[in-house]
PANULO-773553 format. One record per residue (C-alpha): residue in three letters; x, y, z. Coordinates in steps of 0.25 Angstrom, whole numbers, plus 2048, in hexadecimal, padded with zeros to 3 digits. Example, Ala and Ser with C-alpha at 12.3 -4.5 7.8 and 13.67 -1.06 7.14 Angstrom:
! PANULO-773553
ALA8317EE81F
SER8377FC81D
This chain:
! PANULO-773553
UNKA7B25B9E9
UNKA7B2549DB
UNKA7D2469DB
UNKA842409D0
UNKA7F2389C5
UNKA8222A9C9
UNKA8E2219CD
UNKA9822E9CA
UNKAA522C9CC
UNKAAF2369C6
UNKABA2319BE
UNKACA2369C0
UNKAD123E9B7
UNKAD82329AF
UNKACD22D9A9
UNKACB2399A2
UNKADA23A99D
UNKADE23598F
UNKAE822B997
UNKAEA21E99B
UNKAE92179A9
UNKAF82139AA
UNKAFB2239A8
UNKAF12269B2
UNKAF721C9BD
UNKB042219BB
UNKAFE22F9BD
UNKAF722C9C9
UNKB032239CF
UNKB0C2329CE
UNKAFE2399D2
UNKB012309E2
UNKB112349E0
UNKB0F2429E1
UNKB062429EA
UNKB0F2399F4
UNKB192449F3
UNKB0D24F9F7
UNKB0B2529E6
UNKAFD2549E0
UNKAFB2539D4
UNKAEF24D9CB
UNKAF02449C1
UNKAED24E9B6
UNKAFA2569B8
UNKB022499BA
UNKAFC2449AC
UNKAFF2509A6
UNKB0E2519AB
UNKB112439A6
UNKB0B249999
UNKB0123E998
UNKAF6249997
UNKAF5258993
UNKAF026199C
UNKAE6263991
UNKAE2255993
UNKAE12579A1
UNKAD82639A0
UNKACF25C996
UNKACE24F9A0
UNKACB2579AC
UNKABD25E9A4
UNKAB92509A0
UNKABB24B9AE
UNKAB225A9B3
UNKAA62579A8
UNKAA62489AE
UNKAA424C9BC
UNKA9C2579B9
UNKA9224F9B0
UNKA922459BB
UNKA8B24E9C3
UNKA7C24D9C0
UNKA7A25C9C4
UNKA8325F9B7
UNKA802549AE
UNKA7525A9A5
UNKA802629A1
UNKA87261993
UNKA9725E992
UNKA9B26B98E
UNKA92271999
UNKA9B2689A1
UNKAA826A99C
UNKAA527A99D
UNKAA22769AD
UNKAAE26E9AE
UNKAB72799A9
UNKAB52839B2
UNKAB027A9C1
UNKABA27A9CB
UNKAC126E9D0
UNKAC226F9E1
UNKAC62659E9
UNKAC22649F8
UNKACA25BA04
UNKAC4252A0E
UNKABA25BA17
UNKABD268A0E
UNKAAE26FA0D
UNKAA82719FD
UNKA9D27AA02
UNKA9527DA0F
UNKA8727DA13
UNKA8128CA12
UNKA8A293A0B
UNKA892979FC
UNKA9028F9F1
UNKA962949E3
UNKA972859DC
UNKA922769DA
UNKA9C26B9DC
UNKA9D25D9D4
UNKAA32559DD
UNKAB024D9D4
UNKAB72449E0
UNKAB42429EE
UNKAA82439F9
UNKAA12509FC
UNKA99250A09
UNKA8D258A0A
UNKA8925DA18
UNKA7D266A1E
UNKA7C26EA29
UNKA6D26AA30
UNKA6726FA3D
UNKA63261A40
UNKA6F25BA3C
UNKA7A263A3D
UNKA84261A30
UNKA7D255A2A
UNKA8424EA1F
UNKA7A24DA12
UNKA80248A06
UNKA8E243A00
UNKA932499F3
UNKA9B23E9E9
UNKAA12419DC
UNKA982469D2
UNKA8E24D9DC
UNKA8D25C9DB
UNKA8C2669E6
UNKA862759E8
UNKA7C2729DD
UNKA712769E5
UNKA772839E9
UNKA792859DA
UNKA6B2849D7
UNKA6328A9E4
UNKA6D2959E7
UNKA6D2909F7
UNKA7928E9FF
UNKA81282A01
UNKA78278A08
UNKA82271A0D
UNKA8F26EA11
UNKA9A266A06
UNKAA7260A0A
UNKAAF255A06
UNKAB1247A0B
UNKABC244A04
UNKAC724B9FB
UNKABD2509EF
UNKABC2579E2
UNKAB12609DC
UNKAAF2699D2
UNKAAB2779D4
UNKAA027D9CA
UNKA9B28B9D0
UNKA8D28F9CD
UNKA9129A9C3
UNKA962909B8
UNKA882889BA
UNKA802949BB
UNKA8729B9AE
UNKA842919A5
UNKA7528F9A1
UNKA7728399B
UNKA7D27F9A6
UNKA732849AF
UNKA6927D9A8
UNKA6E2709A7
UNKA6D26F9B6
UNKA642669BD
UNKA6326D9CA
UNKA662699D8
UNKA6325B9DB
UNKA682549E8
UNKA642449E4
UNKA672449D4
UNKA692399CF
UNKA6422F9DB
UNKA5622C9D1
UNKA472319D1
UNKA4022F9E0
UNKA362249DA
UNKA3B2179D1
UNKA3821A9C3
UNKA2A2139BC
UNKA2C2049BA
UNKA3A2029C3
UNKA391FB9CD
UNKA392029DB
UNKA461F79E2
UNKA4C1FB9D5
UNKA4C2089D6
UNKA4F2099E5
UNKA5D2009E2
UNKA6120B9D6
UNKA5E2169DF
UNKA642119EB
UNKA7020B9E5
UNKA762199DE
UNKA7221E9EE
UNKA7B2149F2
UNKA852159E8
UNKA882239EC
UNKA882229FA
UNKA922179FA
UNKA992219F1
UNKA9722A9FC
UNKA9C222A06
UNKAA721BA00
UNKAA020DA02
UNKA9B2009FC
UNKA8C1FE9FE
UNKA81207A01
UNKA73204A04
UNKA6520CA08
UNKA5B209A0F
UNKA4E210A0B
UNKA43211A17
UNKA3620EA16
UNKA2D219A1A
UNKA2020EA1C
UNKA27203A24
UNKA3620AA28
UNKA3E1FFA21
UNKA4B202A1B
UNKA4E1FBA0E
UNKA591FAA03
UNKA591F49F4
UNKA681ED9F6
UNKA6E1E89E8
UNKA741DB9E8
UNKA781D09DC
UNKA6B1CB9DA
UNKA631DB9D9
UNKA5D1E39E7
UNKA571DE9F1
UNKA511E69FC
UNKA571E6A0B
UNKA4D1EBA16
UNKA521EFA25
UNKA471F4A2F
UNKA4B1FFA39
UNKA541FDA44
UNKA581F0A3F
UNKA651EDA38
UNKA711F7A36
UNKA661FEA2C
UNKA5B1FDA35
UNKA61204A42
UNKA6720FA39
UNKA5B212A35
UNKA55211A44
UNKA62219A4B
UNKA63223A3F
UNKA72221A40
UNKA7E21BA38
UNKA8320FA3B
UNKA9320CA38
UNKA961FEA37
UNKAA61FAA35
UNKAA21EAA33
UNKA931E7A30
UNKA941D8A30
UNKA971DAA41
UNKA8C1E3A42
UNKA7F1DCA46
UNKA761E8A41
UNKA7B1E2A33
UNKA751DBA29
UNKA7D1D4A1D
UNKA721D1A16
UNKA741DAA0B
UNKA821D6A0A
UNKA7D1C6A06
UNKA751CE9FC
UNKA7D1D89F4
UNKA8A1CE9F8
UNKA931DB9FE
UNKA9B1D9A0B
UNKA961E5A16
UNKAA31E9A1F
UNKA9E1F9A22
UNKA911FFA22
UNKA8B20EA27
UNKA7B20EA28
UNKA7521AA2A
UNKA66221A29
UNKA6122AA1B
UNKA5C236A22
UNKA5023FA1A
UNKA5024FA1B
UNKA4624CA28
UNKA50243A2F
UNKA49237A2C
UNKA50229A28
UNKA4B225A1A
UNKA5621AA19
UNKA63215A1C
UNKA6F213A13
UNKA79209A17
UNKA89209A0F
UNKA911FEA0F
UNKA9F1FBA0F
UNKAA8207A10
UNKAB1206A05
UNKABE209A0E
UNKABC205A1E
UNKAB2209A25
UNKAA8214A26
UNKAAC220A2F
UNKAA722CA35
UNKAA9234A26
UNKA9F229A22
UNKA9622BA2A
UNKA9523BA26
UNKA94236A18
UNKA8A22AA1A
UNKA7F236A21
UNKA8123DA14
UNKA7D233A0B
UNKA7222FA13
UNKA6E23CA12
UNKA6F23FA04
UNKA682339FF
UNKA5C234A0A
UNKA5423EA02
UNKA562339F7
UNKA5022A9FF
UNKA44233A04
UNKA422389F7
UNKA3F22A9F2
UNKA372269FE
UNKA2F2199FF
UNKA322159F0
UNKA422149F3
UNKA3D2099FD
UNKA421FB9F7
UNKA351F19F7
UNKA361E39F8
């Protein structure tokens, strides 16, 4: 899976409508009418029947709206706009509902998908593990990209969390075009996440902050949540540490296993769900004095490597709406997963020092 450039978030049809926000409010207000009544339809097609907009227009508004969500994508950003436009033009738009299934693990695919709306949840079937939840896919991500470029079967399975949108490129239209072809970076599960060591003459807390924040941004993303944190471990002394941003810059929080709401995570190798962290003695509010924010909901949970082996813990804050549930859970062993190898392929230098 392609991860997307950073902090994508795609834009709706009306901002790529010559019209204003009044007539889009008015367009959304007998958008909610119809569909009290059991009617559907989008706000192009009421636009156009209240003559605001031609149909041309229309047309023209949904390939800008394509090229932007297709450039977004870091596996198709090397390409030029009218590569882009000639990729809009002919992808298909699908749309899948909660629990429906993308693609499954083992059998061969025909397409990539860039993911427009929604969350996308990546499963593998293990021996050890059973149907292990491995990664989480947001808007902008793209999928089957590595079944494009090694000829192997699906290697896993893809469905959604939520109502989503994709759009459908088959391997054909990629494979046609050498210009496309060449413009292509080839498969790359962490793009975008920044090199394994800090670069020459940056400061290594620094480093770890930007490269933990955009982690963190995007599992909050994932998780519909506030706050995110991860705690790298130590290979020479087994502490867990994180670079937490507050008003005043970074400052470096430390929790030893089996101590705290981190420590015992990472000592168990479970997740722990609390619904009010202030009544919980395991918690520590000493990052709230810090960065100033008010922790109500929190999930902890261990970053597991390819070998099983706990090389952090990520702990998100604050679920946006109530509290975390079981779904959560499902999602939260995802991310943890996807960003391990992060953390492993950083190794000691992702370790805040003091």
């Amino acid at each position: 899976m392609a991860s997307p450039q950073p902090a994508f978030e795609p834009r709706p049809i009306g901002q790529y409508l010559p019209c204003s926000a009044n007539e889009i409010e008015l367009a959304l207000a007998v958008q909610a009418d119809e569909r009290s009544v059991g009617n559907a339809f989008n706000i192009g097609e009421i636009l156009i029947a209240r003559e605001v907009i031609t149909s041309e227009v229309m047309r023209a508004a949904l390939v800008k709206q394509r090229i932007d969500r297709l450039y977004r994508s870091s596996l198709l950003a090397n390409l030029s706009e009218p590569q882009l436009a000639f990729i809009a033009g002919l992808a298909e738009e699908i749309c899948l509902s909660t629990g429906e299934t993308l693609f499954t693990q083992g059998r061969s695919g025909d397409s990539i998908y860039v993911v427009t709306s929604g969350r996308i949840l990546l499963s593998r079937q293990e021996l050890s593990h059973g149907d292990r939840p491995i990664a989480v896919a947001l808007p902008g991500d793209v999928l089957g990209e590595a079944n494009f470029f090694n000829k192997r079967e699906r290697s896993c399975t893809a469905w959604a969390i939520e109502p989503a949108m994709l759009l459908k490129i088959r391997f054909e239209l990629l494979s046609s075009s050498s210009g496309l072809s060449r413009n292509l970076p080839g498969p790359a599960p962490e793009r975008g996440f920044g090199p394994s060591q800090p670069p020459p003459g940056v400061d290594v807390n620094d480093w770890i902050t930007i490269i933990t924040n955009r982690i963190a941004r995007r599992v909050c993303r994932a998780m519909q949540a506030e706050n995110a944190f991860l705690y790298m471990r130590d290979p020479h002394t087994g502490v867990f540490s994180a670079c937490v941003m507050g008003h005043d810059g970074y400052r470096v929080f430390t929790e030893r296993s089996g101590a705290g709401v981190i420590g015992e995570a990472a000592a168990n190798g479970e997740l722990i769900n609390l619904g009010d962290a202030y009544f919980d003695p395991r918690f520590s509010a000493e990052i709230d004095v810090w960065t100033g924010q008010w922790t109500r909901t929190v999930m902890t949970g261990p970053m597991r490597n390819a070998n099983d082996r706990i090389v952090g813990v990520l702990q998100v804050i604050n679920k946006t709406n109530g509290l975390f549930d079981q779904e959560d859970e499902t999602v939260f062993r995802a991310v943890a997963h996807q960003f391990a190898s992060t953390i492993e392929r950083c190794g000691s230098a992702l370790v805040p020092k003091n």
